[in-house]
C-alpha angles and dihedrals in degrees: 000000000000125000132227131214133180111230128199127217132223115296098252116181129213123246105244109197112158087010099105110090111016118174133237104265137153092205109020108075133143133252121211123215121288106279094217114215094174081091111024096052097210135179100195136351122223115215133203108194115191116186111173104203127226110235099272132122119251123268145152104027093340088216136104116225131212123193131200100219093196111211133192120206104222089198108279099031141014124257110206126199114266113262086219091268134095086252106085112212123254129207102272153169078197152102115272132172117220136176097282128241100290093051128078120272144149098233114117121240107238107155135009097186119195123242103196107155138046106251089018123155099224109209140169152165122241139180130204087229094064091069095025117038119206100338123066110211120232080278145314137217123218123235112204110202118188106210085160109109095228123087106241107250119261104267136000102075110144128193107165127162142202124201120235122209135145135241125206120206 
């Protein structure tokens, strides 16, 4: 009988650029670059978010939120899920503005991540599957929105991924 085994792939980190000091907004977030499966093949992706807090007490939703923004490349560009605005999202890194927690939208909740105390460093673990089940899209892109009540702090975010695939021997 063949055996199975679940194999990780190398640590990669995001690019982050616009991403220190994001404000506490219900609608302004960031997108991260499109994370492309078509060759990388992978069943599931691990993620380590790392959000160092400005001192400042908790408020609003006190959570950061993480959305998986599934694409699809239609053979010459990707096509990325609405935000709920007029606006459609593009690949980032960059700021983008989309239609906030309470309105409707095709994002994919990944990670509500609590912010509980003022100058905390808000980390979690993710993985794809918790927005998209068994099958990974082309790609996706990740939308970071900061309900907190707090700024991030000027540098030290972190948002770093592993692929996850299987092997069968």
């Amino acid at each position: 009988m063949a055996d199975e085994t679940q194999e990780y792939g190398t640590y990669t980190a995001l690019t982050l650029t616009s991403l220190a000091s994001l404000a506490s907004s219900a609608t302004a977030g960031w997108i991260s670059a499109i994370i492309d499966n078509r060759t990388e093949g992978a069943t599931d992706y691990e993620f380590l978010f790392t959000f160092p807090m400005a001192n400042t007490a908790a408020a609003n939703d006190a959570t950061v939120y993480v959305f998986a923004v599934p694409a699809m490349h239609n053979g010459s560009a990707w096509v990325l899920a609405d935000g709920g605005t007029a606006t459609l999202p593009t690949a980032g890194p960059a700021t983008y503005t989309f239609g906030g927690i309470t309105a409707g939208n095709n994002f994919r909740m990944l990670a509500p991540l609590a912010y509980v105390a003022a100058d905390q460093t808000v980390q979690g673990i993710a993985f794809a599957s918790d927005a998209f089940g068994r099958s990974m899209p082309d790609g996706f892109a990740l939308f970071v929105l900061n309900y907190s009540g707090a700024a991030f702090d000027g540098s030290g975010q972190v948002i770093a991924y592993k692929a996850i695939s299987y092997a069968v021997a």
